[in-house]
N, C-alpha and C positions, 0 to 999 in steps of 0.2 A: 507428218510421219517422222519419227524420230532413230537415229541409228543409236547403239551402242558404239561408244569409242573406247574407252577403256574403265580400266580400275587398278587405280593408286593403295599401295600399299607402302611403308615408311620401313626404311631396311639402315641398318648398320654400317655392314664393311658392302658398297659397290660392287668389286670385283667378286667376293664368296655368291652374292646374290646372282650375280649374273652370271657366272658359269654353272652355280645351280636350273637355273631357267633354262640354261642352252641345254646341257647333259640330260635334265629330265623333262622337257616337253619339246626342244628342239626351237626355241624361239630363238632370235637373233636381235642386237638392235638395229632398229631402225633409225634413231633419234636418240642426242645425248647436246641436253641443256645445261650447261654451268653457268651458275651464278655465285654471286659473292657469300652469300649462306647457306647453296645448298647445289643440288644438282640434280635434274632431271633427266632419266636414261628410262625411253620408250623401248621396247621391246614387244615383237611380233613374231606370228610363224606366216611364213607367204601365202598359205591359200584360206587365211580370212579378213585379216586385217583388224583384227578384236587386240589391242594391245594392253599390255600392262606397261602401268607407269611405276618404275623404281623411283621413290623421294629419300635422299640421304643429305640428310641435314648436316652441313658441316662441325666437325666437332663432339657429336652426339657421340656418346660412348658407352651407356646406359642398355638394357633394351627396353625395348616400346614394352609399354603393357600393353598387349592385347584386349582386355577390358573381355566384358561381357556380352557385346551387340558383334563384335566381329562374328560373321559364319564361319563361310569359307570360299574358293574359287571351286571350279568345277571345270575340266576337261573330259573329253570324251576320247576315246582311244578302238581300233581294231579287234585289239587281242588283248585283252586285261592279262591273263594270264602270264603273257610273255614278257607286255612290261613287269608284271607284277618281278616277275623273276628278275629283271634288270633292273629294277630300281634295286635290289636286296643286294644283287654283282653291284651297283654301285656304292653302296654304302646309306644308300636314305635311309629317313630314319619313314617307315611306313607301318602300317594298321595291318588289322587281320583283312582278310578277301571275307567281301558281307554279301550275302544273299537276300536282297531287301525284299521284303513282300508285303502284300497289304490284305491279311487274310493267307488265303491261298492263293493268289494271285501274282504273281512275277511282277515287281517294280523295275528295279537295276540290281545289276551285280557292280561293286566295286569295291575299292580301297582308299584310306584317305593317305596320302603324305606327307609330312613335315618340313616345308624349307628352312632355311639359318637361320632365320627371325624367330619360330613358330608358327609362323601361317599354315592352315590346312588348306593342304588342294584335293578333289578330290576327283578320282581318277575312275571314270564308269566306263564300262563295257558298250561300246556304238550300240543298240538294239533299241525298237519302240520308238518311245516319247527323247534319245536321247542319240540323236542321229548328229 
């Protein structure tokens, strides 16, 4: 049996990325590895322990190209609504509110958002397949 432990994603400036993470999903870190080219800062929220690994490459100044295989992350939330409103109060850069169906059928509702890098996270409504 296999756990998820995380997913690495390759970011710029450390600090803009990491107070994005705290401010819009509440993570913290847990773990911050420096090494001579680069640095490793884990970040979790306490009641899962699923983290994300920040990789910032010393020096790098550029940004990543995201390329064509990246998706996106996915978080599940309470109140879509509410955050939706609070990410807008904080300035994210977010999507419209999607009512995903399949037919007539209710999939998820959600929004996707943008961090510093360009990453899409996206952000669904707790209900169903998505607890």
């Amino acid at each position: 049996m296999a756990k998820l432990a995380h997913s690495m994603i390759r970011v710029i400036e450390e600090n803009r990325s990491v107070d994005f993470y705290r401010r819009a999903f509440g993570l913290e870190i847990v773990n911050r590895l420096e090494f001579a080219d680069f640095t490793l800062v884990y970040m979790a929220h306490e009641l899962d322990g699923f983290e994300l690994e920040l990789t910032i490459n010393h020096g790098r100044t550029e940004p990543y190209n995201l390329g064509d295989g990246y998706g996106h992350l996915a978080v599940v939330v309470n109140n879509l609504q509410a955050e939706y409103d609070r990410f807008i109060a904080e300035g994210f850069t977010v999507g419209k509110l999607v009512d995903f169906k399949n037919g007539t059928v209710p999939v998820a509702r959600f929004f996707f958002a943008t961090d510093p890098d360009g990453y899409k996270i996206e952000v669904i409504q707790k209900s169903g397949r998505f607890q």
